[in-house]
C-alpha positions in Angstrom: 0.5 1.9 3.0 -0.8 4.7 5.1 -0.9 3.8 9.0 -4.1 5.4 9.5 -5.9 3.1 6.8 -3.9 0.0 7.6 -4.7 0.0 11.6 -7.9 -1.5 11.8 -7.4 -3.7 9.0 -3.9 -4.5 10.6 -5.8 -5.3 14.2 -8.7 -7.3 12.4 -5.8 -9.6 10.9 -4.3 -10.1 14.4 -7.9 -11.3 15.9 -8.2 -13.1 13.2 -5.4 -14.9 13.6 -5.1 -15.9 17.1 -8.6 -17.2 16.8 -7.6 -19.6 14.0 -4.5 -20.0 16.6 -7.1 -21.3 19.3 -8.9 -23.1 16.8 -6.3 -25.0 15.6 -5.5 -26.0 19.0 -8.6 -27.7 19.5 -9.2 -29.2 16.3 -5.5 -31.0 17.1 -7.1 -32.4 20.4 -10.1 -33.7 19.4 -8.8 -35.3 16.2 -6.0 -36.9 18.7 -8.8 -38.2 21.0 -11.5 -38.4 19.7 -11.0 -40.1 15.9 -10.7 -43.5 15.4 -7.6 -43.9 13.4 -5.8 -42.6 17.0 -5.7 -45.3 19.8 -5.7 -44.2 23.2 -4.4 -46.8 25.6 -3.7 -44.2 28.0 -7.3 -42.5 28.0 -8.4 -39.4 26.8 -7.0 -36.6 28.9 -9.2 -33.8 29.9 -9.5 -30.9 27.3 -8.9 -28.0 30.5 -5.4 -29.3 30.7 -5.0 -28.4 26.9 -7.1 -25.0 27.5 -4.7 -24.2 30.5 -1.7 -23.8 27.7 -3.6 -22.0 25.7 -2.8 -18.2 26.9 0.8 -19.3 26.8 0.4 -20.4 23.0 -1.4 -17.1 21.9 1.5 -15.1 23.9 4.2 -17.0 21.5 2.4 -17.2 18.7 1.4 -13.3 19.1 5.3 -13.1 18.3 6.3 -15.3 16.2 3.4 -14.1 13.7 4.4 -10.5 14.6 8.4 -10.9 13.8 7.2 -13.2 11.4 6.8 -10.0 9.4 2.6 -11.0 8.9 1.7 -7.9 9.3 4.3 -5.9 7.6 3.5 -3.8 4.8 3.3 -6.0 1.7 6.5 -5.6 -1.1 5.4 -7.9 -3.0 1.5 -8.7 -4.4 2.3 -12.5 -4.8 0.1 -14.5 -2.3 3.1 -17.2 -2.5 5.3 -14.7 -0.5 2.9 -14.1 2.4 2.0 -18.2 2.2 5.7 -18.7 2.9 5.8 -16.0 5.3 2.8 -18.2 7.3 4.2 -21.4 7.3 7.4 -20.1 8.5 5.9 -18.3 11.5 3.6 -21.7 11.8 6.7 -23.3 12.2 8.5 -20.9 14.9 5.3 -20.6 16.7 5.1 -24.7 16.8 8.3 -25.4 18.0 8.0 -22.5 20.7 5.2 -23.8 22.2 6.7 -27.6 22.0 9.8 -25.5 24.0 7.2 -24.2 26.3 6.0 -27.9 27.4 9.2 -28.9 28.4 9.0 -26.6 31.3 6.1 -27.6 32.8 6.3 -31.0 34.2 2.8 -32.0 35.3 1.4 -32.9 32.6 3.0 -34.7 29.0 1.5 -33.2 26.3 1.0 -35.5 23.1 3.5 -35.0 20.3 0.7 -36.1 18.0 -1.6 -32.9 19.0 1.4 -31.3 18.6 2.3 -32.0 14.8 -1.4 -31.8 14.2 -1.6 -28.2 15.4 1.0 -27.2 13.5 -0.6 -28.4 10.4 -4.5 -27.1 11.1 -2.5 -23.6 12.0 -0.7 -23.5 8.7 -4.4 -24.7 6.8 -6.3 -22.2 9.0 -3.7 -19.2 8.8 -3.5 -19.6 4.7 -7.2 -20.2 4.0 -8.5 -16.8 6.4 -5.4 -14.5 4.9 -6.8 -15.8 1.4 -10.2 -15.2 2.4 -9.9 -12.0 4.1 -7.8 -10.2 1.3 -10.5 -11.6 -1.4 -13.2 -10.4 0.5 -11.6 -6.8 0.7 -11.1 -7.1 -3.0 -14.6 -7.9 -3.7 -15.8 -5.1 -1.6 -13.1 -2.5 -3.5 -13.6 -3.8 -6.9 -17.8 -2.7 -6.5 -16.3 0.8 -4.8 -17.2 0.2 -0.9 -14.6 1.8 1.8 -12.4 3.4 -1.4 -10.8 6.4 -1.0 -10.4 8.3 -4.5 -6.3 10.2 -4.9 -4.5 12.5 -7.0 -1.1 13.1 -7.5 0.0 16.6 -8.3 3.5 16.9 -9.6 4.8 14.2 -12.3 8.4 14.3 -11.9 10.3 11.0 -10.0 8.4 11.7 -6.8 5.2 11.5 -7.9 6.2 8.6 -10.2 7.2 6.3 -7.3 4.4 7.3 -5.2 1.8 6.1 -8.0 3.9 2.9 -7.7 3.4 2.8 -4.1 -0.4 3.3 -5.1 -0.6 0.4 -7.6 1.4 -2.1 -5.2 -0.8 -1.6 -2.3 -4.8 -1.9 -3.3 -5.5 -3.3 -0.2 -4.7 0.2 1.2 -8.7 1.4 0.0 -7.1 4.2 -1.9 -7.5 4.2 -5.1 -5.9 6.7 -7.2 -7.7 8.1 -10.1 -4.7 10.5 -11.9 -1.4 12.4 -11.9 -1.7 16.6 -12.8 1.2 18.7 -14.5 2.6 21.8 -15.4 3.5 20.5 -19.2 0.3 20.7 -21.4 2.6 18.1 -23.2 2.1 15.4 -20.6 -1.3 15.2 -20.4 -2.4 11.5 -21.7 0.9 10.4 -20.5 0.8 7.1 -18.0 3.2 7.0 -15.1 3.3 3.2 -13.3 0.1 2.9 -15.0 -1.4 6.4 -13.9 -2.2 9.1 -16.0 -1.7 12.6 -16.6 -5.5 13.8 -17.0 -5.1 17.5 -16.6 -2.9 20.8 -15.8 -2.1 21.7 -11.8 -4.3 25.0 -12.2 -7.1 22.9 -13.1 -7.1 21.0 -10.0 -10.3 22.3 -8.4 -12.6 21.0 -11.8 -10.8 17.9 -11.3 -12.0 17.4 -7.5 -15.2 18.3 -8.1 -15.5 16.3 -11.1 -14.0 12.9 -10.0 -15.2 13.5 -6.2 -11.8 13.2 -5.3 -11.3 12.7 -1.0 -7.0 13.0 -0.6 -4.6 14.9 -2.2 -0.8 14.5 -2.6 1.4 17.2 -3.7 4.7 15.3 -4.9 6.1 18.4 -6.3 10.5 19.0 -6.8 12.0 21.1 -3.9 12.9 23.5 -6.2 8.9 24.3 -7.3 8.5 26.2 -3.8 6.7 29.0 -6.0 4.4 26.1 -7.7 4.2 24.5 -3.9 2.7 28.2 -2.5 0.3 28.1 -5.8 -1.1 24.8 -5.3 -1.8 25.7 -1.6 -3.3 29.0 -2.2 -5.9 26.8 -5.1 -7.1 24.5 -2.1 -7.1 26.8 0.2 -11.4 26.5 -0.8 -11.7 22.6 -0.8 -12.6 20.0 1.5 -9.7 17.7 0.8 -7.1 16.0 2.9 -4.4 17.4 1.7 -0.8 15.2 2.4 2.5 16.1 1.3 5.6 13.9 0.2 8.4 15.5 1.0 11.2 15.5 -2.3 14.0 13.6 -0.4 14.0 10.2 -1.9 17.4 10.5 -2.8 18.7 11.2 1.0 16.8 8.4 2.7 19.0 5.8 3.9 18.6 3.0 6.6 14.8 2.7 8.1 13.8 6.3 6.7 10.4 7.0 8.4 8.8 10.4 9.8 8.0 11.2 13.5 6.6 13.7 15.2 7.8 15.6 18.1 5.5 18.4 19.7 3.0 18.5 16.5 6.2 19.3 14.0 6.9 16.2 11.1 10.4 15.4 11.6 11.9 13.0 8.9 14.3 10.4 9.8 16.9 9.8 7.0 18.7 7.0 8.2 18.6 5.4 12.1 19.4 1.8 13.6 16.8 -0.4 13.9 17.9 -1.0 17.1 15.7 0.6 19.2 12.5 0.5 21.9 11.4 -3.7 21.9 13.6 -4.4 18.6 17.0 -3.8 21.0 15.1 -5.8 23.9 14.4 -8.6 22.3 17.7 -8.9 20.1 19.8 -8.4 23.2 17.6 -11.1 24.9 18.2 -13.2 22.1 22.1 -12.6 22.1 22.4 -14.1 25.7 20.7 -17.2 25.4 22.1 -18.1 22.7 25.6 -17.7 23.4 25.3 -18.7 26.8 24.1 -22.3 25.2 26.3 -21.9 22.4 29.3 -21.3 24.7 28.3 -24.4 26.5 27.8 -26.8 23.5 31.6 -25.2 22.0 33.4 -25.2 25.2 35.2 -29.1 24.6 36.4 -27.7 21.0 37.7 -24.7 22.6 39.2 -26.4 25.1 41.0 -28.3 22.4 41.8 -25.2 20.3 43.4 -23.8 23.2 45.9 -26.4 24.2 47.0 -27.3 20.4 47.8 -23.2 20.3 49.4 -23.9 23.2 51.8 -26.5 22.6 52.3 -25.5 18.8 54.0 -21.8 20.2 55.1 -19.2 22.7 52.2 -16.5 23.1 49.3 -16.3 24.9 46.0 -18.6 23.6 43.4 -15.5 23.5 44.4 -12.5 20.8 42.9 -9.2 21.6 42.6 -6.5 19.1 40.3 -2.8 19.0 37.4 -3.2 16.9 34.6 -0.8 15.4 30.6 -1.7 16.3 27.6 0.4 16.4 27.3 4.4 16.6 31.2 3.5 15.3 31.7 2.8 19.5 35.4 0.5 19.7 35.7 -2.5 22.2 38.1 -5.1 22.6 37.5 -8.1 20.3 38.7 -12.1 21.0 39.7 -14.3 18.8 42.2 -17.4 19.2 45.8 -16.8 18.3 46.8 -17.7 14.6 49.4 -16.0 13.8 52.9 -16.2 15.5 53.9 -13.4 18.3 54.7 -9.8 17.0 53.9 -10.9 13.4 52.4 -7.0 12.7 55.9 -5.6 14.2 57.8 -6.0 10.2 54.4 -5.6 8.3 52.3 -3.6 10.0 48.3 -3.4 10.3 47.4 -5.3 7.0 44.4 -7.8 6.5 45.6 -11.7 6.3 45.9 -13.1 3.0 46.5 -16.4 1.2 49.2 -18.5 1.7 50.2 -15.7 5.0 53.1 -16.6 6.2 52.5 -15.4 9.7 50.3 -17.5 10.3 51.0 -20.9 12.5 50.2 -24.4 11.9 47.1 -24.8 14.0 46.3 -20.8 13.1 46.0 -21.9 9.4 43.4 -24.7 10.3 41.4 -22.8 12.9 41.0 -19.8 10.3 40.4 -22.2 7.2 37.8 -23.4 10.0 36.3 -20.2 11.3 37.7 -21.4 15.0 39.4 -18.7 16.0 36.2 -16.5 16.5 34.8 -19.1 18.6 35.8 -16.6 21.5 33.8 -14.2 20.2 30.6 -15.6 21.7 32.3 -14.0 25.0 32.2 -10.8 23.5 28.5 -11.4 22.5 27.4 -12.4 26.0 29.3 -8.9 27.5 27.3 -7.0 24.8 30.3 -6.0 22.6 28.6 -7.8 19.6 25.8 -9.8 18.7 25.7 -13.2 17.0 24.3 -11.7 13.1 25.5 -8.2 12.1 28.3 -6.5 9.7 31.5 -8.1 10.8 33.8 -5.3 12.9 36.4 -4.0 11.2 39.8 -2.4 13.0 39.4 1.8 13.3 42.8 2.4 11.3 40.7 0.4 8.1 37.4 1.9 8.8 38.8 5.5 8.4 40.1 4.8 5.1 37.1 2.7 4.0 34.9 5.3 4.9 36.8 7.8 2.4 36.6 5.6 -0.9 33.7 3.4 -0.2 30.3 5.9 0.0 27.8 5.1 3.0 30.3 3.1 4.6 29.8 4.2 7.8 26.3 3.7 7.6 26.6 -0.6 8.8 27.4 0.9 12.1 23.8 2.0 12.6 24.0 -2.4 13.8 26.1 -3.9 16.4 29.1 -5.8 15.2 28.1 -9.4 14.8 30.3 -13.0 14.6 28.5 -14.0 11.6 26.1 -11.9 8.6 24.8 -11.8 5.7 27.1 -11.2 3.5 29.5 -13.8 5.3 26.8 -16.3 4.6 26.7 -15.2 1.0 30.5 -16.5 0.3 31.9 -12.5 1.6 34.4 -12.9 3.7 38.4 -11.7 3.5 39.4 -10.1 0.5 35.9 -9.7 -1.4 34.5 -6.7 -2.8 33.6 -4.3 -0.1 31.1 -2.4 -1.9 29.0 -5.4 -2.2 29.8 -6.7 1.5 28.9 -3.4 2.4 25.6 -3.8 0.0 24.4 -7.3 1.6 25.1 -5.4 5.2 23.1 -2.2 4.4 20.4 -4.5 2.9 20.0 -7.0 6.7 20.3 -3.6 8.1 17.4 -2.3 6.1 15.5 -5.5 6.7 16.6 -6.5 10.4 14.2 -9.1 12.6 14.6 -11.9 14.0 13.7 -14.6 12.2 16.1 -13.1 9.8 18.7 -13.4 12.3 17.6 -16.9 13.4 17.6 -18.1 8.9 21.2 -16.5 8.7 22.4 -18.6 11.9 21.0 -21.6 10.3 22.5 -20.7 6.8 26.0 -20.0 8.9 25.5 -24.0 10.1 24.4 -25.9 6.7 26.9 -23.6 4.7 29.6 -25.1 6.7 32.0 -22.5 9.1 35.1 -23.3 6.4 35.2 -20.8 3.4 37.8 -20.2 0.8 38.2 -16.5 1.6 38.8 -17.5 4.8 42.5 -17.1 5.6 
């Protein structure tokens, strides 16, 4: 939806929230303490030592609603989504604040206030979205705060943009029709819009349907039409927008910007960028630091059984591609035998490779052998979740037969992904690795980050394309 319409109703979600936040917080201490179906052989603590944590849990919960993707702009009118979406952030904003208490030693907080919060939060969270978004329907549905649209130009522009229309009614804008240049079209319905009337017409139509925005979604080759339909405005009292024709060139995170009062439109750009790159890079650290830690024994057994099984050093090193197409070194443990590209050249392992080693075949069937990877995370070179890096000699010739190839280097290079996580690994089909990359690209945040980790964990690390 349009920013300027969805700010305040974006900010009163956010109050909204963190006061059902604080409210939950207390309803869990006073049911813990003060119900009779808890005991308290301890005593009842004093409820200032619960208010004392309660900036910190309004900072964390701030987040985890916020990369939560709450208050992204809806895809999807089905309430389930955005209930889902709530008790996930619930959860992450629970178990951050349980992380939280284990840092401050004064005082132990009760697990049972703890569960309990994270149940009122979910209740609390679901019942005022539910209300909210009713109320705002009521109010549109008798025509308060509505904003009345038409769409000139019919072609696939302005179809998609009466889409946009009918997905987001929250938005207050309500669009009324679609005008043309065909007499023939008139009557027509586009996305459930119709065609009420001819382009020259469109002054009779504002004045007869009291209409407040319009949107020119005209072709870019109707600049003739474009000058027209300015010069008939040029008299009205309108807001008059304009959607650019360049659907078909948008990429990765396509958005417009403005620099020194001119729109610039951004095709395709990394998500990586401002707070997103802060906190991912934040996140990269600590969690290979502690997964470096918790791996260290296994690597330590890795490393002698390479060892002992041959001549070579333990560590492989090889030039990799990451993001903005920038090379680094990569690690992996050794699994092949010494010099085994000297007769065969740079090719990609396959089944039943016969340069491989004993212990190589078992730590690749595994997914071992990357386990030195987290080194290259923790130095910046990767990150845990992106597109797996590929060596420059096969990007260059990926990027001649495989369109938009290049474009999963708008991420940094990452140990695990999304489409390694959907079964994609080794000799799949690179057009649809390269579609489940684009698609976490598109779609980057945390939490997604944090579901594939967890799906890279129950999946298992061993996968039969894996070799």
């Amino acid at each position: 939806m349009l920013k300027k319409h969805n700010q305040l109703f974006l900010t009163l979600m956010i109050v909204t929230d963190l006061v059902m936040v604080a409210a939950s917080w207390f309803a869990a201490y006073y049911t813990r303490f003060y119900f009779d179906f808890f005991s308290t052989p301890m005593g009842v603590p004093p409820v200032w030592i619960y208010i004392n944590l309660l900036p910190v849990i309004l900072v964390v919960w701030f987040f985890a609603l916020r990369f939560g993707e709450m208050y992204s702009p809806m895809r999807s009118d089905s309430r389930f989504n955005e209930y889902y979406r709530i008790l996930k952030a619930a959860t992450i904003g629970s178990v951050m604040v349980v992380a939280a208490t284990f840092f401050y030693r004064e005082y132990s907080y009760s697990r049972a206030v703890m569960g309990l919060f994270w149940v009122y939060s979910s209740f609390f969270l679901i019942l005022s979205h539910t209300t909210v978004r009713a109320i705002l329907r009521k109010l549109r549905s008798k025509g308060y705060n509505l904003r009345y649209v038409l769409i000139v130009g019919t072609g696939d522009l302005g179809q998609t943009l009466a889409g946009a229309f009918a997905r987001h009614p929250e938005s207050g804008l309500k669009l009324v029709g679609m005008l043309t240049d065909d007499p023939s079209e008139v009557g027509v319905k586009y996305n459930g819009c119709e065609v009420i009337g001819l382009i020259d017409d469109v002054s009779s139509h504002i004045d007869k349907m009291s209409i407040d925005q319009i949107f020119i979604a005209l072709p870019r080759h109707a600049n003739e039409r474009l000058e027209k339909t300015l010069n008939l405005l040029g008299s009205e009292y309108v807001d008059i927008k304009l959607a650019p024709d360049i659907l078909q060139f948008m990429r990765l995170n396509a958005g417009v910007e403005d620099f020194d009062g001119i729109p610039i439109v951004s095709l395709s750009e990394s998500p990586m960028y401002g707070w997103n790159r802060v906190f991912k890079r934040v996140f990269d650290i600590l969690f290979s630091s502690i997964f470096i830690v918790l791996w260290s024994p296994v690597m330590a057994i890795v490393a002698t059984l390479i060892k002992l099984e041959s001549k070579g050093p333990v560590v492989f090193k090889q030039e990799r591609m990451s993001l903005g197409g920038g090379r680094f070194t990569i690690y992996k443990f050794r699994s092949m035998r010494q010099g085994a590209e000297n007769e065969t050249g740079a090719i990609w392992a396959q089944k039943e490779d016969v340069r491989r080693t004993k212990v190589g075949e078992f730590i690749r069937r595994a997914s071992l052998d990357e386990l030195p990877q987290l080194f290259n995370v923790l130095m910046g070179d990767m990150s845990l979740v992106g597109p797996r890096p590929e060596r420059p000699m096969f990007v260059e010739d990926f990027s001649k037969t495989v369109p938009m190839y290049m474009l999963r280097h708008k991420m940094k290079a990452g140990i695990t992904g999304w489409a390694q996580v959907n079964g994609l690994r080794g000799q799949t089909s690179l057009e649809k690795r390269l579609e489940f990359d684009l698609y976490y690209i598109e779609n980057w945040s945390l939490m997604f980050d944090i579901k594939i980790l967890w799906l890279t964990v129950w999946k298992g690390f061993v996968n039969e394309h894996a070799y």
